[in-house]
Structures are given as structure tokens and as C-alpha cells.
C-alpha positions in Angstrom: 38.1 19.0 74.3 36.6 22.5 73.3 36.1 21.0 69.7 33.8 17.9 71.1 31.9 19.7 73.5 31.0 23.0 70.7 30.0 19.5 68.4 27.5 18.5 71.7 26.5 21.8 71.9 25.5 22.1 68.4 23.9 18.7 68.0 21.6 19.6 71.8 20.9 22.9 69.5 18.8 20.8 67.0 16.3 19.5 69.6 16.7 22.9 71.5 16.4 25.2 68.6 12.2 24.8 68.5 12.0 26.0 72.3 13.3 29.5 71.5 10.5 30.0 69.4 7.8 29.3 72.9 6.7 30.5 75.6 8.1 28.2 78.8 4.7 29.0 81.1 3.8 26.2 79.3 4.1 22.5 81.5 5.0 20.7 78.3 7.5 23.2 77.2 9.2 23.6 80.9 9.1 19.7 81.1 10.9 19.8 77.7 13.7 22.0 78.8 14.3 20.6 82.4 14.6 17.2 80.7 17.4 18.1 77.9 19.2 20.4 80.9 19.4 17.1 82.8 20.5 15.7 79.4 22.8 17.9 78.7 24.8 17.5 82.2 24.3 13.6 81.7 26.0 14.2 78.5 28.9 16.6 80.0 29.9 14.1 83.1 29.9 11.1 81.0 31.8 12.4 78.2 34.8 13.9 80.6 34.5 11.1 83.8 34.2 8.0 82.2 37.2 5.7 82.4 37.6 4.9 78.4 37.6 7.7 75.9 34.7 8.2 74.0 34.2 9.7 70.9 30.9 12.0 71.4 29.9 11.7 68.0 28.7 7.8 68.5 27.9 8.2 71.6 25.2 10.8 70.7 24.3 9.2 67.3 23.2 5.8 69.9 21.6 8.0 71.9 19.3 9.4 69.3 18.7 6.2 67.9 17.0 4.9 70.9 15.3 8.0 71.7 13.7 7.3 68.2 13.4 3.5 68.5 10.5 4.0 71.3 8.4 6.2 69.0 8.0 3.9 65.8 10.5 2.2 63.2 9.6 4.6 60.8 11.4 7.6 62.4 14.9 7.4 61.6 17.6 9.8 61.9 19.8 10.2 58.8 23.1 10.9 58.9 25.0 12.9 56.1 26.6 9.3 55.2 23.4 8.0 54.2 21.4 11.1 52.6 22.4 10.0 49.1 20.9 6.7 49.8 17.8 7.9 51.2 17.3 10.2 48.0 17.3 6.8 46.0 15.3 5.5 47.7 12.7 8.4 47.0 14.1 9.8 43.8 14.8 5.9 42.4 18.1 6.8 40.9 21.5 6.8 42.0 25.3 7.3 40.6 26.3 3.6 40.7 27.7 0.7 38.0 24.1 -1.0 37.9 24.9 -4.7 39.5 23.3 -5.8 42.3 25.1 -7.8 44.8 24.6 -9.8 48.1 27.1 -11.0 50.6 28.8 -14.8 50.3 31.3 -15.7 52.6 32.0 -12.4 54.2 32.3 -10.7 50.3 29.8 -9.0 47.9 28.9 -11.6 44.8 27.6 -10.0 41.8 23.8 -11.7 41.4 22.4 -9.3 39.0 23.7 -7.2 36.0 21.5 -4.4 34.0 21.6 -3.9 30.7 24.0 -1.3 29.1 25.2 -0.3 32.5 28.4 0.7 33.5 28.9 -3.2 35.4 28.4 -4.6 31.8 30.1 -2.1 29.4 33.4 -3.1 32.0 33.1 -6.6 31.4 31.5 -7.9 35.0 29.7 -11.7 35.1 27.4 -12.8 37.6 29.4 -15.1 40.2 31.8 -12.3 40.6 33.3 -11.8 43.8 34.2 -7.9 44.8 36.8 -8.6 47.0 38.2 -5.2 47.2 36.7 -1.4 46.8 39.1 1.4 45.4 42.1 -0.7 47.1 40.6 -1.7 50.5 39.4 -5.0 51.2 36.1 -5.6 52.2 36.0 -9.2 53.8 33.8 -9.3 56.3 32.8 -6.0 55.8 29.3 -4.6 57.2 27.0 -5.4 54.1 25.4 -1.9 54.4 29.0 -0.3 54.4 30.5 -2.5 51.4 27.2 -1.4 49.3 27.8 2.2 50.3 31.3 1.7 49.0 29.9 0.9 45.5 27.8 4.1 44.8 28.9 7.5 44.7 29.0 10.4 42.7 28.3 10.3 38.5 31.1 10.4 37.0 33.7 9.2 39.3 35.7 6.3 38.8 35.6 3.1 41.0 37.7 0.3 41.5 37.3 -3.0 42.1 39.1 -6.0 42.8 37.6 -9.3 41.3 37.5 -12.9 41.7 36.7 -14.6 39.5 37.7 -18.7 38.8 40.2 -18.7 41.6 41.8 -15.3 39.2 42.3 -11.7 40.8 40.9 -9.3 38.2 41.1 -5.2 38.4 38.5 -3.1 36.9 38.0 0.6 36.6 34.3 1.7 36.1 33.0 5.3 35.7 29.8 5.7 37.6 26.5 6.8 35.6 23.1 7.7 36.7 21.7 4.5 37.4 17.7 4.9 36.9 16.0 1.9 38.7 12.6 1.3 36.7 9.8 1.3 38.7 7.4 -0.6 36.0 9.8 -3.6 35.2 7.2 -4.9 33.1 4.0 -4.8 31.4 1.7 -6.6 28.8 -1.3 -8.4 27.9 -2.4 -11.9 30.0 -5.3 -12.8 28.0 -6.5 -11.7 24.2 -8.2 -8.4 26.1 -6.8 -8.0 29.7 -3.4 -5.9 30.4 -1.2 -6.4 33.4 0.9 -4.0 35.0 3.8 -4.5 37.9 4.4 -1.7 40.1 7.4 -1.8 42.2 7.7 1.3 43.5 6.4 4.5 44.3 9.3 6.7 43.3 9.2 10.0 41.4 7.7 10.1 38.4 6.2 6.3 38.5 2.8 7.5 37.9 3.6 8.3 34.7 5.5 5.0 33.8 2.0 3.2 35.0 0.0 5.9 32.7 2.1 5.2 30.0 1.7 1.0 30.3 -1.7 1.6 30.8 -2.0 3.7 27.4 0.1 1.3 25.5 -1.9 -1.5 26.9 -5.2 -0.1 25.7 -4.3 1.9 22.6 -1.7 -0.8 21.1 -3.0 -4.2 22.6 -6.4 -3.7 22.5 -6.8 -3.8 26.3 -10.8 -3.8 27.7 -9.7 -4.8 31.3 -6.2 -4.1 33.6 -4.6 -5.9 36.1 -2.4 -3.4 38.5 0.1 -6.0 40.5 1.0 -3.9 43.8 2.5 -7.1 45.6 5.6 -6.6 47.6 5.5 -3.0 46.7 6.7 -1.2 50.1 5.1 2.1 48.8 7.0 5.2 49.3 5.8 9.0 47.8 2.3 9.9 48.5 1.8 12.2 45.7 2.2 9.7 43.2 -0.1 6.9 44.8 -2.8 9.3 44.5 -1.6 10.5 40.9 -2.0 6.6 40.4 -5.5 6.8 41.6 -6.4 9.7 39.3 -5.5 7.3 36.3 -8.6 5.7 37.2 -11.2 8.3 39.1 -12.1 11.6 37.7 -11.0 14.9 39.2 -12.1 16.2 42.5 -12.4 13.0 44.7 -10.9 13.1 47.9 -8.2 10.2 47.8 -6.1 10.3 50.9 -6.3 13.0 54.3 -3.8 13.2 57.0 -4.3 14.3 60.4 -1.3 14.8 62.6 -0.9 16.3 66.3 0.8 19.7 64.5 -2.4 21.1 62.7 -0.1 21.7 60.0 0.0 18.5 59.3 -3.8 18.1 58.2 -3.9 17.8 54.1 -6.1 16.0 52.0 -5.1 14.8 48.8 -7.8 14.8 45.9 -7.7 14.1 42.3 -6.9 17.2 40.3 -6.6 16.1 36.2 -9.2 14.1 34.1 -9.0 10.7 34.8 -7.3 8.5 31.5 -10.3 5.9 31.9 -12.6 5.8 34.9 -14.9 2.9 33.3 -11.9 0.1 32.2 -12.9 -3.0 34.7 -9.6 -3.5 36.8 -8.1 -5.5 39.4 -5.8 -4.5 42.2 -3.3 -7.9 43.3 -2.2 -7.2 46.7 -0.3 -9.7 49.4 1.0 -9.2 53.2 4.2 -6.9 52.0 2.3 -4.6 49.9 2.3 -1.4 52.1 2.2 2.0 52.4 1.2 3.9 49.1 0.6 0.7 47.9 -2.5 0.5 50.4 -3.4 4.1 49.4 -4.0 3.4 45.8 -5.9 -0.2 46.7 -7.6 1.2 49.9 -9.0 4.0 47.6 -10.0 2.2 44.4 -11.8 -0.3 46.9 -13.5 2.7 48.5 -14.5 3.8 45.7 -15.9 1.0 44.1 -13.3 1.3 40.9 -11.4 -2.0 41.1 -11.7 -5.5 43.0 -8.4 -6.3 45.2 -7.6 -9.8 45.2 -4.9 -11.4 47.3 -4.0 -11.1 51.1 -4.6 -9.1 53.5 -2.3 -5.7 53.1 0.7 -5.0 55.9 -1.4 -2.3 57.3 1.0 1.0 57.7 -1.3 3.9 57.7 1.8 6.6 59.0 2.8 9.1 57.2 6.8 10.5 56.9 7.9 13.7 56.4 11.6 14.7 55.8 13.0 17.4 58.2 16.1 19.1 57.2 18.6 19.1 60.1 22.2 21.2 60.9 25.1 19.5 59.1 23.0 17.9 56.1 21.6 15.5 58.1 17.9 14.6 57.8 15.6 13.4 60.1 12.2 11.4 58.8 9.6 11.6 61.0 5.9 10.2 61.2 4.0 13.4 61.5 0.6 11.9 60.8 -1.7 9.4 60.3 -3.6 9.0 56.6 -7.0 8.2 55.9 -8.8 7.0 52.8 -12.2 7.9 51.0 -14.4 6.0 53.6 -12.8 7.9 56.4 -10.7 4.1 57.7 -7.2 4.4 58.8 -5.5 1.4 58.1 -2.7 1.4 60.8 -2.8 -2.1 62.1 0.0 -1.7 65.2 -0.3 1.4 67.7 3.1 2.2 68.6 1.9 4.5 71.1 0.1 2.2 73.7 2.1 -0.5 74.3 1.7 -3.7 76.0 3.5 -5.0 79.2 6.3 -6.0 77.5 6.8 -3.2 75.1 5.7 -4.3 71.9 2.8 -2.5 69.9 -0.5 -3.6 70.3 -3.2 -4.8 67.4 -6.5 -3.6 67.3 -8.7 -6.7 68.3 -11.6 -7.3 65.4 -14.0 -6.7 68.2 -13.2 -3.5 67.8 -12.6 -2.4 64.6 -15.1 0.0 63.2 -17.2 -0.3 60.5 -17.2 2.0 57.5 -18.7 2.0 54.2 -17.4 2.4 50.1 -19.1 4.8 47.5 -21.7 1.6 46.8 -22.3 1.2 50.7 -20.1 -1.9 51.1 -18.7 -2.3 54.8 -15.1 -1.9 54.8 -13.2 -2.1 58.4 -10.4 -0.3 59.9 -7.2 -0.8 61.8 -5.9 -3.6 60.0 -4.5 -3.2 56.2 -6.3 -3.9 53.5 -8.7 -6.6 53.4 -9.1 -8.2 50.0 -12.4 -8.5 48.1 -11.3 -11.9 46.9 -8.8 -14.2 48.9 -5.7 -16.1 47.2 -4.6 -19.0 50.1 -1.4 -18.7 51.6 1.5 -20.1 49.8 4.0 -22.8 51.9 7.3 -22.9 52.2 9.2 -25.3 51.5 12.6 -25.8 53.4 14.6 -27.9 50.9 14.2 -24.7 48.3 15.0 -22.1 51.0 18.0 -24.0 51.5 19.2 -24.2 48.1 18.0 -20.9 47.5 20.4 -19.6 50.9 23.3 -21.9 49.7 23.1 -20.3 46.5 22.8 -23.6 44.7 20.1 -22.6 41.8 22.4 -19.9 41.1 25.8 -21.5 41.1 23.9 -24.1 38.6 22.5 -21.8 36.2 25.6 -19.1 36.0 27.8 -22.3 34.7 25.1 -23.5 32.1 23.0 -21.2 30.7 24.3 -18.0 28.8 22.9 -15.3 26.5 23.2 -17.4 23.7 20.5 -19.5 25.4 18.1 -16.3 24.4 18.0 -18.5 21.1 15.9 -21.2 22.1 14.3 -19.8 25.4 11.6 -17.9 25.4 9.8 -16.3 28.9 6.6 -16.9 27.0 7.0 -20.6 26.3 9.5 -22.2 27.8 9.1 -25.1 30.5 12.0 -26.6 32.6 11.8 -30.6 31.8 12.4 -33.6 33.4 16.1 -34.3 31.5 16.6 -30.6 32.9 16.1 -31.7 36.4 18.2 -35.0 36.0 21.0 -32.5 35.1 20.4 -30.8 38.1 20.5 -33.4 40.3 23.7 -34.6 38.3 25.2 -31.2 39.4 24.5 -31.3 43.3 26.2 -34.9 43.2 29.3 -33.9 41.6 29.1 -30.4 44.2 28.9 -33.6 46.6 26.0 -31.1 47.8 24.2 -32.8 51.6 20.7 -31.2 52.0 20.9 -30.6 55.8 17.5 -30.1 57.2 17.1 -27.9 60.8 15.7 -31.7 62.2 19.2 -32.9 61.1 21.1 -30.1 62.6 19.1 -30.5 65.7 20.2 -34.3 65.9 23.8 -33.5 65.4 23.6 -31.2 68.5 21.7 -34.2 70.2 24.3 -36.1 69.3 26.8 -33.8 70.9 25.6 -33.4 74.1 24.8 -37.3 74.2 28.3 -38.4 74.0 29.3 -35.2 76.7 27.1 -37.0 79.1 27.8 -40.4 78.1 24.8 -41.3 77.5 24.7 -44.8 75.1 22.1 -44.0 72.3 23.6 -45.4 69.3 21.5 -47.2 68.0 18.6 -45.3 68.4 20.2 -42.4 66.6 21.3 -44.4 64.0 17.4 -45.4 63.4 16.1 -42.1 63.7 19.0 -41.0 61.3 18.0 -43.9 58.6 14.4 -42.1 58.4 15.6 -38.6 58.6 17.7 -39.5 55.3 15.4 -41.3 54.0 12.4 -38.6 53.9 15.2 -36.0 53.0 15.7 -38.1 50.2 12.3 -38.0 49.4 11.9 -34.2 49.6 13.7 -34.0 46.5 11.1 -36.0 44.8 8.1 -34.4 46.5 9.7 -30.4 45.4 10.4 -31.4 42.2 7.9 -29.5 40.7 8.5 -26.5 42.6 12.5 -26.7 42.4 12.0 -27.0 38.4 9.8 -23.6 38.4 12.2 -21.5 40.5 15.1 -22.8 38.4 13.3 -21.6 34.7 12.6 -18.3 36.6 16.4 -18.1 37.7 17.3 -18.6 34.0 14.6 -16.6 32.3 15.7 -13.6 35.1 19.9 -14.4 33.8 18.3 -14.3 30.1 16.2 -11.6 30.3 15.9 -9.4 33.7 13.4 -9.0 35.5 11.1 -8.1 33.0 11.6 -11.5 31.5 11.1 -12.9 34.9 8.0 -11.0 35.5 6.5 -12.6 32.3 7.1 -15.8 32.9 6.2 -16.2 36.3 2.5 -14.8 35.5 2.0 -17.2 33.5 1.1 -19.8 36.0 0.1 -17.2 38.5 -2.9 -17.7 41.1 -3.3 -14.3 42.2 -3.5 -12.9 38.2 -5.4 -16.3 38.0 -8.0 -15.5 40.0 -7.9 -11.6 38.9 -8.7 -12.8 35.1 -11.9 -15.3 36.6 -13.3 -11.7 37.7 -12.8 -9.6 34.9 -13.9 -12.3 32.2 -17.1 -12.7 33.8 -18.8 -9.0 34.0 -21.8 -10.3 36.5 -19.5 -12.0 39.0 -17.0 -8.4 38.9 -20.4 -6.3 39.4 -21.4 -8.7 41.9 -18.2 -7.8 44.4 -18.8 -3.9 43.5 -22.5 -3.2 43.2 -24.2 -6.0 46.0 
């Protein structure tokens, strides 16, 4: 009992430790401690009166994660378990075997495989079910857990137990340093225009994006860039406005941050010579590019230096800083709020006045302010990034969600297409054909594969609580089953186009990665589309930057 209540004591000591350092005639700092005191006895009573045991450790570890739940989802306690995976996250590298998984019926299936990595030196395929990690099975495992399982330390040995064609396999694989590229891919979309892909801001990418960029121009005779920041979640600071510095000279002002600690307050400005600050570019942005993401795009907009075209930007304007806590844990807390060159803070949700039923509230458009770029254009706050040129919204379309979630395409392409394919297909030229899709289709009959739309799922319930409350409907469902089938049938017809395009990217990704993948799927691309219309034509690119 002594040993759980010093662990208390010395986890109250890491919210308590800051108070030592104060004066208490403060209110805030007397409310402070009266609160954790109360806490602290809460704690104590539960811990030794309640009727099951209770291991303080989870309760406490709960309890801090709904203390932080309140404030924003961006403040997150971190456990010593999961400091290694925060650092990739940051650092984007990791001691691992380089396959990426996902979870199929309660196991991890191996879905992706990089080149020269541990994974493939061993011998792993795609398909590959990890059914057990260093002798334990995972079925049914937390996914989170069973991917934690997988990394670990370079240089020590794990192993795995494989199925693979109805065969248990063992393998032994010495972790590496796995580096996870933050460029995937770059090249040239036009005779003179460059393209870049940015997936991440980890350490060091701004240097990766200098080097495409320099390649670009100096090798492939580049006059114009494309910067893709879609889905890019953003992540370190410094090298979003290292990013920015590619493009605008030394001494401008990129990013400030103003927190309720004073210390908090730092701007961020452009320190070296910028690698080209005349090169027309174009910023592609969507919905789930965040973050640093909408640093670097906010700024260049501000500036005047690029046009954005896309979708409106997720709109997180918070900045995280790491705190070191007592037993290696970390805590990362939003400490401030940035703001770009025109002086906008693009936070879209306030997490601190909420409405009646808790959730954050939007600012209304109403009340957004107005603020102004480098060449006077009005630029509002409050919600993301708004592009200078729209791309529509692109619909889903449930029959490839479904085949997508039953993992259908993939199941397909791992039995047909291999590296040798590499021979004939090319990310560059190749086009999936109609004799391509008649295969398909010949493989989802012999699967015996049943498309079952959520209408048809919703009718079987009907059906259900029909015949529970003997109620005679028959032949009405049978009609309204007739057309259900019959449009369902249809679907396959009307997606055909779209099922045929997200199978060549499937095989050009098996092929070739997803630098492959990246090519081929800008080939047809709206968004880079509609980036290339802009820079091609120097009047209409001048006419978004200097009205």
C-alpha cells in the first residue's frame, strides 16, 4: 500500500511542483491548491474504500486524460510507452522492419513493403497475416498495441508468426532505422513546371523540399513549381517557415505566437537568402492539409508569393510544445496560438467557449475580420485557409468504399500483378483497360463477392423486425428488393471508370511505392490541373496576386 500511495504522491507532485515556485496570496494560485488538496483526498478514499481493487496507476492515467480532454485534443499526455512513437512522429524515423500493416479480422495484414528494408531482405509479401509477435498472439489485439509490438529498438531482433496460404511461417528480423521520406516524390508535370509532394513536416524536410526544388530547376529546366501540401497534417514549425524561406528573402516575419505565459510570445522570420524568391508557384491545399501546412500556404498567400488552389484548409492555428515530465513521460501542451504575416489567426474552433452542449464553437463569417496581404488583398481570419482558386468537392462513391473496406482491390491485385509487371507498366503511361476490368469482375464472381449497400442492410433489418411482429409484407419487399439489386447492379457500370483508376493506382503503388503512385495519379489530377492553367498563363497568375 505504501508503494501505490508514494506512486500518487509523486504523480500529484508533477501538477504540484510549479506551486512551490509562487506566492499563494494569489486567488488563482490558492484556488489551485485547495482544488488538488480536495483531489488528493478524493484520490486517497477512493483508492483504499472502494469495493474492487484498483490499480492507481490507471486510475490516475483516466483521470488525467479527461482533465486534458476539456481543454483541446491537442494536449495529450504521453506515457513512457508511447515516447518513442511520439519522437517518430517528430523526428520521422523509427527502429522498425519497414511494412506497414492494418488490421483484418482481428490480425495485422501486411499492405505495404519498402524497398530494401528489413520486411523485404526477410522475405515478407503483401497479404501476410502477422498472427503472432515474439511468441504471443495478437488476435484481436488493440491495433495501437499490436503496431507498438512491431517497433522497437535498432538492432534488436523480432519475431513473427506468419500466415500465409493457409501455411504458418516464422521469421526472425533485425530492426533498422526505418527513415520515412517526407518528399515521396518529385518531377516535372509539364515541359517547364516542377511538382513537389510534401507529406510531412518532420526534421530535416525542408531540406528534402530544397533539394527537389534545386533538382527541378537546375536538372529539368523548371520556370514554375507546384508545392502539393494536401493531406499534410503539418507537424514542426521550424521547418514550415524554413520552407517559406525557400521562396522569400531573409528578414520577413513568417509566423508569431502569443500564448497566456509571455514566454510563449516568438516570431519566426526568415533568416538565410531565399533559393528563388521570383519562380511563379502554386500552393495545392484541401480540408486535411493543417497545421504547418497552413503556415507555409497562409504565408506565401500573405505575401503575395504563390496562388493556393484547392479547398478550404482544416484551420488549426494552436501551437504544441513538449514538456518533459517525472518518469520520462511527456506531456504536449497547446501553449499558444500562431499568427501569420497579415496578423490572421487561422484557428477555426475555440475550444475555450463552448456551446450548451459542449462542443467548440465556429466563428460565424459575420464576424470574421478582415485583414490584408503584402499587395492589399483582403484575407479573413478564424477559419483555415481560404483558397485563391477553388477545386469542387470530390463524391464519394459507396460501392468503392466498400471494396476498398473489404479489401477487394487489394486481394485482386496481390494475386495478379508482381514485380515482373515493372516490364510492361509504366506510372507514366499506363491505363487500366476494359479487358482489365472484365477480369476484375471475373474475379469478384468466382470470390462469389455480394456488394451489400447500407439501403440493403437497412432492408434486411426491416425484414427482421417485420417477421417479429408478424407483419405480412412479402411481396412488397420482394419488389423493393428487385430494384435495390437492380440499381446495385448498375453501380458497377456507372463506377466503372472510377473502380478502373483506383485499381491502376493499387498496382502502380505494388509496382512502384508511393512514389510511383504519386506520379501516376497527377497525371489526371484537377487540383495540379487547375495549378498548371495559372502558371501557363502569366496575366491570369498576376491577376490573383497583383488586383
Amino acid at each position: 500500500m505504501k508503494e501505490k500511495i508514494l506512486k500518487i504522491i509523486a504523480l500529484l507532485l508533477l501538477f504540484l511542483a510549479p506551486l512551490f515556485l509562487m506566492s499563494y496570496d494569489d486567488t488563482k494560485d490558492f484556488e489551485t491548491a485547495k482544488n488538488l488538496d480536495i483531489f488528493y483526498s478524493l484520490f486517497t478514499n477512493v483508492e483504499n474504500s472502494y469495493v474492487d481493487e484498483i490499480a492507481p496507476g490507471d486510475l490516475m492515467s483516466r483521470t488525467i486524460d479527461e482533465m486534458l480532454k476539456s481543454l483541446d485534443p491537442y494536449t495529450n499526455f504521453i506515457p513512457e510507452s508511447d515516447v518513442e512513437k511520439y519522437t517518430v512522429m517528430t523526428k520521422g524515423e523509427y527502429g522498425g522492419i519497414g511494412a506497414s500493416v492494418v488490421m483484418r479480422d482481428g490480425l495485422l495484414m501486411i499492405m505495404d513493403i519498402r524497398k530494401n528494408s528489413p520486411a523485404e531482405k526477410a522475405g515478407l509479401l503483401l497479404g501476410d497475416i502477422i498472427s503472432e509477435v515474439d511468441g504471443h498472439s495478437i488476435q484481436n489485439e488493440d491495433f495501437e498495441n499490436s503496431m507498438n509490438l512491431l517497433q522497437g529498438e535498432v538492432g534488436s531482433v523480432l519475431k513473427l508468426g506468419i500466415l500465409r496460404n493457409k501455411q504458418h511461417l516464422s521469421f526472425s528480423i533485425e530492426r533498422e532505422n526505418i527513415k520515412i521520406s517526407s518528399v515521396p516524390y518529385y518531377g516535372m508535370v509539364s515541359h517547364d513546371v516542377g511538382y513537389v509532394k510534401l507529406n510531412e513536416f518532420t526534421q530535416n524536410c525542408s531540406l528534402d523540399v530544397l533539394k527537389a526544388v534545386a533538382q527541378l530547376k537546375e536538372k529539368e529546366g523548371a520556370k514554375a513549381l507546384i508545392l502539393d501540401l494536401r493531406d499534410n497534417p503539418g507537424g514542426l514549425l521550424v521547418e514550415a517557415v524554413k520552407i517559406v524561406n525557400i521562396f522569400v528573402p531573409a528578414g520577413e516575419r513568417v509566423v508569431y505566437t502569443r500564448g497566456n505565459n509571455k514566454t510563449e510570445n516568438n516570431k519566426f522570420s526568415t533568416i538565410a537568402e531565399a533559393y528563388d524568391s521570383e519562380i511563379p508557384l502554386v500552393v495545392l491545399v484541401n480540408e486535411h492539409s493543417a497545421s504547418a501546412s497552413e503556415i507555409v500556404s497562409g504565408s506565401l498567400q500573405d505575401f503575395d508569393r504563390a496562388v493556393i488552389v484547392g479547398r478550404q484548409t482544416f484551420g488549426k492555428g494552436l501551437v504544441q510544445t513538449r514538456k518533459e515530465l517525472a518518469h520520462n513521460c511527456l506531456l504536449k501542451i497547446t501553449t499558444a496560438k500562431y499568427y501569420i504575416p497579415s496578423g490572421r489567426c487561422i484557428q477555426k474552433l475555440d475550444y475555450t467557449h463552448r456551446d450548451k452542449s459542449g462542443n467548440p464553437t465556429v466563428t460565424p463569417d459575420s464576424l470574421q475580420k478582415t485583414f490584408y496581404t503584402k499587395n492589399h488583398r483582403q484575407v479573413k481570419n478564424a477559419g483555415g485557409i481560404v483558397p485563391d482558386v477553388f477545386v469542387g468537392e470530390t463524391k464519394n462513391n459507396p460501392l468503392l468504399q466498400k471494396l476498398t473496406a473489404d479489401f477487394v482491390l487489394f486481394d485482386y491485385i496481390n494475386r495478379n500483378y508482381s514485380v515482373q509487371d515493372t516490364a510492361r507498366i509504366s506510372p507514366k503511361t499506363y491505363s487500366y483497360t476494359q479487358v482489365d476490368f472484365e477480369k476484375f469482375l471475373s474475379f469478384l464472381r468466382e470470390q462469389s463477392y455480394t456488394y451489400k449497400s447500407e439501403s440493403e442492410q437497412f432492408l434486411d433489418s426491416f425484414v427482421s423486425h417485420t417477421k417479429k411482429e408478424q407483419l405480412h409484407l412479402d411481396s412488397q419487399i420482394q419488389t423493393l428488393q428487385k430494384q435495390i439489386d437492380a440499381q446495385q447492379n448498375q453501380m458497377f457500370e456507372e463506377s466503372k471508370v472510377l473502380i478502373q483508376k483506383e485499381l491502376a493506382s493499387y498496382i502502380i503503388r505494388t509496382l512502384y511505392a508511393e512514389a510511383g503512385q504519386t506520379e501516376y495519379l497527377i497525371r489526371d489530377d484537377e487540383f495540379v490541373t487547375e495549378g498548371l492553367k495559372y502558371l501557363s498563363d502569366k496575366a491570369l497568375y498576376n491577376k490573383i496576386l497583383k488586383p
